[in-house]
C-alpha positions as CSV (number, residue, x, y, z in Angstrom):
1,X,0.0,0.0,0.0
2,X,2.1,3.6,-0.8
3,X,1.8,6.1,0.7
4,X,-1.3,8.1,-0.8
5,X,-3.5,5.1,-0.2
6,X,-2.2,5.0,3.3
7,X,-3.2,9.1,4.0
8,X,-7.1,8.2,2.0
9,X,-7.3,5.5,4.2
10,X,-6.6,7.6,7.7
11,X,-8.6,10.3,6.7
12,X,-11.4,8.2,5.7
13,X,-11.3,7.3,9.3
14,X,-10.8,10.4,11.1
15,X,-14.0,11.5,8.5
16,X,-16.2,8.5,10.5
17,X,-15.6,9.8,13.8
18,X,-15.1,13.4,13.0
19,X,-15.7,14.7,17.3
20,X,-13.0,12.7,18.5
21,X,-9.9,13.2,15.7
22,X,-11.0,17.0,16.7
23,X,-11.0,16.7,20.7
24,X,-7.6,14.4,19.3
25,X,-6.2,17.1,17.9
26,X,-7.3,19.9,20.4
27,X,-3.9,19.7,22.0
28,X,-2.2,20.2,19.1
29,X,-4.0,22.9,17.7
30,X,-3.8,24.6,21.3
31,X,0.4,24.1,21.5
32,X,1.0,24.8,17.5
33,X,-1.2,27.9,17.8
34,X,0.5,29.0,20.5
35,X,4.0,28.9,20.0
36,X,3.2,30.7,16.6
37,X,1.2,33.5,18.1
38,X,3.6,33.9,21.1
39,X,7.1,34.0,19.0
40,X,5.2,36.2,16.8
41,X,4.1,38.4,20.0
42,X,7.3,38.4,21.0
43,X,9.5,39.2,17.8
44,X,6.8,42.2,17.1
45,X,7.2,43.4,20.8
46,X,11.2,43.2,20.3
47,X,10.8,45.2,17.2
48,X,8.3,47.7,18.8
49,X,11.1,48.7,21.7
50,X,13.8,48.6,19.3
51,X,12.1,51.1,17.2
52,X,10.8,53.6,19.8
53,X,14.5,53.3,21.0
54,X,15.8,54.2,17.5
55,X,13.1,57.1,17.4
56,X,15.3,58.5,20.2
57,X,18.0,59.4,17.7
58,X,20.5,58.2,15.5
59,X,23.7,56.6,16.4
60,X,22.9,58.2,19.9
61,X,25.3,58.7,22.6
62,X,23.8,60.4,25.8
63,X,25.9,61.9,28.4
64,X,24.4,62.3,31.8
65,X,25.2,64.3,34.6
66,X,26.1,62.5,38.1
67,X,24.0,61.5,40.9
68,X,23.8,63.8,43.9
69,X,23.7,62.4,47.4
70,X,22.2,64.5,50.3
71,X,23.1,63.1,53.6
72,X,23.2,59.1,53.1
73,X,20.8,59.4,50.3
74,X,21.7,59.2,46.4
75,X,19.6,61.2,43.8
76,X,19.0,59.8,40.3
77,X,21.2,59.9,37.5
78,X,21.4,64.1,36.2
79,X,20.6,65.1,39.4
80,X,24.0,66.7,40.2
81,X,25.9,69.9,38.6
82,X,28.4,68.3,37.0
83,X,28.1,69.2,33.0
84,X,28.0,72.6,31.5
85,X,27.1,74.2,28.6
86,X,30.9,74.5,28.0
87,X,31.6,70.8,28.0
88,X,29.4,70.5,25.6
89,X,31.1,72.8,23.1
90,X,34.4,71.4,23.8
91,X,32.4,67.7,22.8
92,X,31.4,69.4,19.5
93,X,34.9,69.3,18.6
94,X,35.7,65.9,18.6
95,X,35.9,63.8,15.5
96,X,32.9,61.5,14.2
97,X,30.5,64.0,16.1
98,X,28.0,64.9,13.6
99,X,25.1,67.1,15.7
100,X,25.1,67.8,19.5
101,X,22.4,69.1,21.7
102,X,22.4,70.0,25.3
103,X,19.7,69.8,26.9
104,X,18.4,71.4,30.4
105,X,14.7,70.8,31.8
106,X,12.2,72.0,33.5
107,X,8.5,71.6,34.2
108,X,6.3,75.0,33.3
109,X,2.4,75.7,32.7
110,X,2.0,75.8,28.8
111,X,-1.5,78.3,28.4
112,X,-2.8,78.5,24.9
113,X,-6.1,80.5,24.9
114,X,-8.5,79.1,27.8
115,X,-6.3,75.4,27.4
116,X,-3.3,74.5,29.8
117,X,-0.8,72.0,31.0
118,X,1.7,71.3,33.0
119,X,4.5,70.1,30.2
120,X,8.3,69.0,30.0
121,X,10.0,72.1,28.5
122,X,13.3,71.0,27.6
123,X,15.8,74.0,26.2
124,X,18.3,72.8,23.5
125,X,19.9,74.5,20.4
126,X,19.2,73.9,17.1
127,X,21.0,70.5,16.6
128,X,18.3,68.7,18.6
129,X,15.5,67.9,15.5
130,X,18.8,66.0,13.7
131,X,20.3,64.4,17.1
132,X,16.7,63.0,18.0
133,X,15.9,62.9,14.6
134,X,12.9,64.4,14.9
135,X,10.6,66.4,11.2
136,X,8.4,69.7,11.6
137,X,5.5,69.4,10.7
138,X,4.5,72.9,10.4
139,X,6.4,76.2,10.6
140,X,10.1,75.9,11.3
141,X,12.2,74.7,14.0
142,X,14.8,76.6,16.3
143,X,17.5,78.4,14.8
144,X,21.0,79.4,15.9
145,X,20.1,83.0,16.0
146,X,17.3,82.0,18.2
147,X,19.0,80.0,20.1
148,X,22.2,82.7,20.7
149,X,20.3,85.4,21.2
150,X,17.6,83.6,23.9
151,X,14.9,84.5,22.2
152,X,11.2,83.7,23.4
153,X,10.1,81.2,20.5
154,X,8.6,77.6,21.3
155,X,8.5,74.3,19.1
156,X,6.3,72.0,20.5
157,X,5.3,68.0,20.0
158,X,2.2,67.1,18.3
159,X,0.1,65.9,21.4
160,X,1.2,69.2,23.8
161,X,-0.5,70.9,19.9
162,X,-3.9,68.7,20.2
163,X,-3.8,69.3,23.8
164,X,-3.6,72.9,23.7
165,X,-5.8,72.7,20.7
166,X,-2.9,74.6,18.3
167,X,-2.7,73.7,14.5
168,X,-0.4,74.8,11.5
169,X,-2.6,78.2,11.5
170,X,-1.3,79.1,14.9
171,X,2.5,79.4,14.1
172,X,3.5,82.5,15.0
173,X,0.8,83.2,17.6
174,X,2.0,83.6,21.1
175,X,1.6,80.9,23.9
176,X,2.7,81.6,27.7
177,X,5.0,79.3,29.4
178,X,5.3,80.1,33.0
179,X,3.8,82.9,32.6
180,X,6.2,84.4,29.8
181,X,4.7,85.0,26.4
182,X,6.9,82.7,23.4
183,X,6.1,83.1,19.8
184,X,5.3,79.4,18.5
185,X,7.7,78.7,15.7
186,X,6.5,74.9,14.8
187,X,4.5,71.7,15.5
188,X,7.1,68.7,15.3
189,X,5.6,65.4,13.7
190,X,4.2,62.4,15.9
191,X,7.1,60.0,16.8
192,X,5.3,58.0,19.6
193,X,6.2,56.4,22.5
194,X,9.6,55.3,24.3
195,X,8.2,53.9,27.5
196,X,6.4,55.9,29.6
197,X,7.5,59.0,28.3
198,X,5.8,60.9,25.3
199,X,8.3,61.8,22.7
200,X,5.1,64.1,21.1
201,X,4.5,65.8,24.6
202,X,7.2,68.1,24.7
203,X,7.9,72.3,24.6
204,X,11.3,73.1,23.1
205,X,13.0,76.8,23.5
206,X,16.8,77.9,23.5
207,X,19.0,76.8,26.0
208,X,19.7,80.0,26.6
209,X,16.2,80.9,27.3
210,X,15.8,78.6,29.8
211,X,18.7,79.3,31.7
212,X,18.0,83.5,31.5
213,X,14.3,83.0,32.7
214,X,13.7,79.5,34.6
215,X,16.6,78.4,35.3
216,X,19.7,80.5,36.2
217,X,22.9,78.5,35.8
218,X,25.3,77.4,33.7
219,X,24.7,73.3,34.3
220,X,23.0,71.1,32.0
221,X,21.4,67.4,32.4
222,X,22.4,65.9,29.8
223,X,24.3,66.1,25.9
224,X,22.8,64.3,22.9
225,X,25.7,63.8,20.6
226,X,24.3,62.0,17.2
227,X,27.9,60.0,15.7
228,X,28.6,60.2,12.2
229,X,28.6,56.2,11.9
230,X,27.6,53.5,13.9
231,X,31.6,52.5,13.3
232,X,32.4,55.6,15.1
233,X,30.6,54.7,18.2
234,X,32.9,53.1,20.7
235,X,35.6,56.1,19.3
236,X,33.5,58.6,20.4
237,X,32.4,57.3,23.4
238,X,35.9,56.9,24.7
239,X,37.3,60.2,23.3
240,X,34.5,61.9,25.4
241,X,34.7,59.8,28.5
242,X,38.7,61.2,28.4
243,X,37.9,64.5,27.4
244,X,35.2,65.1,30.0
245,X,37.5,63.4,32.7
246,X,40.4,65.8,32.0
247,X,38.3,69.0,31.5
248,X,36.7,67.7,34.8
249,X,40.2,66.9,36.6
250,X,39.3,63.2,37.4
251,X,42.2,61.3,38.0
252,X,43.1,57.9,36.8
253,X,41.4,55.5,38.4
254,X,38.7,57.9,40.0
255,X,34.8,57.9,40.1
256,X,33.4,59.8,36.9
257,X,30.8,62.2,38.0
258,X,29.0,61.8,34.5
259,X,28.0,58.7,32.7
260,X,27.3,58.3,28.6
261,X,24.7,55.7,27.7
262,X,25.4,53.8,24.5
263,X,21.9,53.2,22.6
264,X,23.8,50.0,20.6
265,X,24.2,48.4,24.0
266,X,20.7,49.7,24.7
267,X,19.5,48.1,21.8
268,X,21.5,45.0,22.2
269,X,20.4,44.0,25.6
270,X,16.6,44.5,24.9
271,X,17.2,42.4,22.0
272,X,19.0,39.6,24.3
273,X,16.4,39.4,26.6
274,X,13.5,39.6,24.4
275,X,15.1,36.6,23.1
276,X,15.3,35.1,25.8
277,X,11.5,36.0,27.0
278,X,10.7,34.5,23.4
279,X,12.4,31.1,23.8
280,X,10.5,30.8,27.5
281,X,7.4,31.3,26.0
282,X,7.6,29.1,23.2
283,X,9.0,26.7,25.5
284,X,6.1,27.1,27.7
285,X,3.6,26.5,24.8
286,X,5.5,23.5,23.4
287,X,4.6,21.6,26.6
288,X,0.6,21.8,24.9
289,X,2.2,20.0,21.9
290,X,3.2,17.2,24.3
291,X,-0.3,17.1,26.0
292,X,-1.3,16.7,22.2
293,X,0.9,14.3,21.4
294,X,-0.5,11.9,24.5
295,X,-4.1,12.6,23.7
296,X,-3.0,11.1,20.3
297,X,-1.3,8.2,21.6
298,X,-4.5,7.7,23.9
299,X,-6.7,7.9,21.2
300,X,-4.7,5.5,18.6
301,X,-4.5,2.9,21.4
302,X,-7.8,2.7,21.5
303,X,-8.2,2.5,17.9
304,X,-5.9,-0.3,18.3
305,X,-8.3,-1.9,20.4
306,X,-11.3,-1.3,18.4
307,X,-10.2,-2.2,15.2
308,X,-8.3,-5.5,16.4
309,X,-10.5,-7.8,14.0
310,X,-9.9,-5.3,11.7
311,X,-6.0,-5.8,11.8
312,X,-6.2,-10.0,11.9
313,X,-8.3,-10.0,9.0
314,X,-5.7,-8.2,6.9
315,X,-3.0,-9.9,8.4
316,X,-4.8,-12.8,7.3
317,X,-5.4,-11.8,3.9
318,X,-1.5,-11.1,3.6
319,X,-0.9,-7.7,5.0
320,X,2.8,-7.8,6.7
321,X,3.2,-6.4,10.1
322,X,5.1,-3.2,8.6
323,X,2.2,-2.5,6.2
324,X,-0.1,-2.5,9.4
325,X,2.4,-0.1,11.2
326,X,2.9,2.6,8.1
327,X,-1.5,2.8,8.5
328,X,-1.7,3.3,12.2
329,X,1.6,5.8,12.1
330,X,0.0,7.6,9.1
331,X,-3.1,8.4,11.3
332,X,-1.4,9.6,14.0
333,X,0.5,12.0,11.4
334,X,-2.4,12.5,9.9
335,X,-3.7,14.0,12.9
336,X,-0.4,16.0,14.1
337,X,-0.4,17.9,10.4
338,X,-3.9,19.1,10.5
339,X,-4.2,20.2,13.7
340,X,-0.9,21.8,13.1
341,X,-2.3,23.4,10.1
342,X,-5.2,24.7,12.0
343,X,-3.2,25.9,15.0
344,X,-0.8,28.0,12.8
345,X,-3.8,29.8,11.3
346,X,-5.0,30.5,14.4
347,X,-1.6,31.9,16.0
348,X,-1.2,34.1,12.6
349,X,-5.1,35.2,13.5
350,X,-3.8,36.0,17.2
351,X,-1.0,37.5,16.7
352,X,-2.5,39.8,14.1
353,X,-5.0,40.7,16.8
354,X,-2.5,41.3,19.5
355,X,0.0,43.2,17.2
356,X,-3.0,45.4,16.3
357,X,-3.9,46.3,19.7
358,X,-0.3,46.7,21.0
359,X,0.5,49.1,18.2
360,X,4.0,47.1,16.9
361,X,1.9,45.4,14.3
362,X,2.7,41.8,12.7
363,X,5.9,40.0,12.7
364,X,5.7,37.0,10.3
365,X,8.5,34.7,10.2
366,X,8.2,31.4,8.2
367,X,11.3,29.6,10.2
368,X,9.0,30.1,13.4
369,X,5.8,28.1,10.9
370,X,8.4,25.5,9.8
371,X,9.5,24.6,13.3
372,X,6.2,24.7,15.2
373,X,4.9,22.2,12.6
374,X,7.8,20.3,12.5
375,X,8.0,19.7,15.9
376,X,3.7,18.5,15.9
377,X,4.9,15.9,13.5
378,X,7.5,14.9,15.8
379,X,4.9,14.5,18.6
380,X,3.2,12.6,16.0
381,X,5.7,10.1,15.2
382,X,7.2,9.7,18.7
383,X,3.2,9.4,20.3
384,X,1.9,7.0,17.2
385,X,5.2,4.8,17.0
386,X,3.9,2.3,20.1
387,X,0.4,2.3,19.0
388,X,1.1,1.6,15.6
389,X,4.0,-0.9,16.7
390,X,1.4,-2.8,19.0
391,X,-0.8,-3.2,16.0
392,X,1.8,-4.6,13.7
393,X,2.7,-7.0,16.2
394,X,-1.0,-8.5,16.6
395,X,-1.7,-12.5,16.2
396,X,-3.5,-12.9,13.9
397,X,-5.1,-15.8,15.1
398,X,-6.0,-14.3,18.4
399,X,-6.8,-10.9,16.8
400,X,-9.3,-12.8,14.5
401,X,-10.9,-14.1,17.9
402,X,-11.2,-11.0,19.5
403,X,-14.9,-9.7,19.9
């Protein structure tokens, strides 16, 4: 009997007792389904963090001021004094620095008309759109004139606009920030999310400005310094470690009082343990695929036992122990690719669903189909190998007397 006569035959029986090769294949729909849906889940969520991370700039390097410590207590990273706006021009200079922003914040009440908020105003220079790699929408963003004169101008994110109910017909209106009238210059376009802070909820002025009218000093929290290459990165990092350490008169061996966050390691060690997350899952969800592969054992035992006159009256008519072992093992493969077919519709259907709702949208890749079904028709042939060996290896005699 080949091969396609063997599949006819198992799914003309599966088609006589359609209920149970379903409930048979439950468990292997369930486990197929969801490894597929939860690698998928977990590849999109990967790419979803890696690309609000990327959104934060190109190539980034951020420096960051130290941590100051009151009493026996030690504040957050930026929370000390230690950069200035003239360690960031002296980081300008290096090589492989393409753009550089500073950047010094502050909380202020942003009134447009009879509409308010407390928002983030964070004063920069004219660098930051290309370091954070961020587009205007409308009007125009901060210049160096602006910037070196402290002028009263304001480029704001797209959700401070729709709160504050300001569109492209607005630019050039004043808007109050703590109490001081700017001129709105531009509406930057939506970037999204990068965890719990709103890159589109944001009021950008001078440096300058902020430092004349909120906030009267020459520190800064932190410098965004966008590298000409990703090549360039590790060279840039450690010419600016040294050059801040010398302009700061750390000695060798000493305890920097800034630190510079490398978005490629950033990026690297969400990608590690996203992996790792990913594996877990899956790993999780295979253990279905081995409930499956039991229910199908279960269930091909019993077929064993059912069909036991069947099997003597073939033997008897000349069918050869191996011939009865190919039928019973096609069954229980039989089974195992169906359901697996069913169960990665249904994970592509989930994870579609999920990606939708999460916002990172569907990741598709075929290796993850390829080994989730794989691995169902290993279930199949490890689970169906002792039912189908116990058949083959009925009497005939005594199977032809069984009742």
């Amino acid at each position: 009997m080949n091969t396609i006569e063997l599949v006819r035959l198992a799914l003309s029986r599966l088609a006589s007792s359609r209920m149970r090769a379903l409930l048979t294949m439950l468990g292997i729909i369930i486990g197929v389904g969801s490894v597929v849906a939860l690698v998928a889940v977990g590849q999109g969520a990967t790419a979803g963090i890696s690309k609000n991370l990327e959104s934060l700039g190109t190539n980034l390097l951020t420096v960051n001021a130290g941590a100051a410590s009151t009493g026996f207590t030690r504040g957050a990273s930026g929370s000390a004094t230690t950069l200035t706006v003239d360690d960031a021009t002296a980081l300008d200079r290096l090589a492989g620095v393409a753009a550089l922003a500073p950047q010094l914040s502050t909380n202020q009440l942003v009134v447009a008309g009879s509409k308010n908020e407390t928002a983030s105003v964070v004063g920069t220079n004219e660098d930051y759109a290309t370091v954070r790699d961020y587009t205007v929408q409308a009007g125009s963003f901060l210049n160096g004139a602006s910037v070196d004169s402290g002028l009263r101008v304001a480029v704001i994110g797209s959700e401070t606009a729709t709160t504050l109910g300001l569109t492209a017909t607005d630019i050039g209106t004043d808007i109050k920030i703590g109490g001081l009238p700017f001129q709105l210059m531009g509406i930057l376009q939506a970037k999204g999310s990068s965890g719990p802070q709103s890159n589109d909820d944001t009021v950008l002025i001078p440096i300058t400005a902020v430092q004349h009218y909120f906030d009267d000093t020459d520190s800064i929290r932190s410098i965004a310094i966008s590298v000409a290459t990703a090549g360039q990165m590790d060279t840039v990092k450690a010419a600016a470690a040294a050059l801040l350490r010398v302009r700061h008169g750390i000695a060798s061996g000493g305890t920097d009082d800034f630190s510079i966050a490398d978005q490629s390691q950033l990026l690297a060690s969400v990608d590690s343990i996203s992996s790792l997350l990913t594996i877990l899952l899956a790993g999780i969800a295979s253990i279905s695929l081995v409930v499956g592969g039991i229910g199908i054992m279960n269930i091909m035992l019993v077929s064993v036992r059912e069909r036991t006159r069947e099997i003597g009256i073939r033997k008897a008519i000349g069918a050869r122990g191996r011939d009865i072992l190919a039928q019973f093992l096609v069954e229980a493969l039989t089974l195992s690719v169906i359901g697996g077919a069913i169960g990665v519709v249904l994970g592509i259907a989930v994870s579609i669903a999920i990606g939708q709702v999460a916002g990172w949208g569907f990741t598709f890749q075929p290796m993850t189909v390829l080994v989730a079904v794989g691995f169902s028709l290993l279930v199949g042939v490890v689970f169906g190998v002792w039912p189908a060996r116990q058949a083959a290896h009925l009497d005939p005699i005594e199977a032809l007397r069984y009742e």
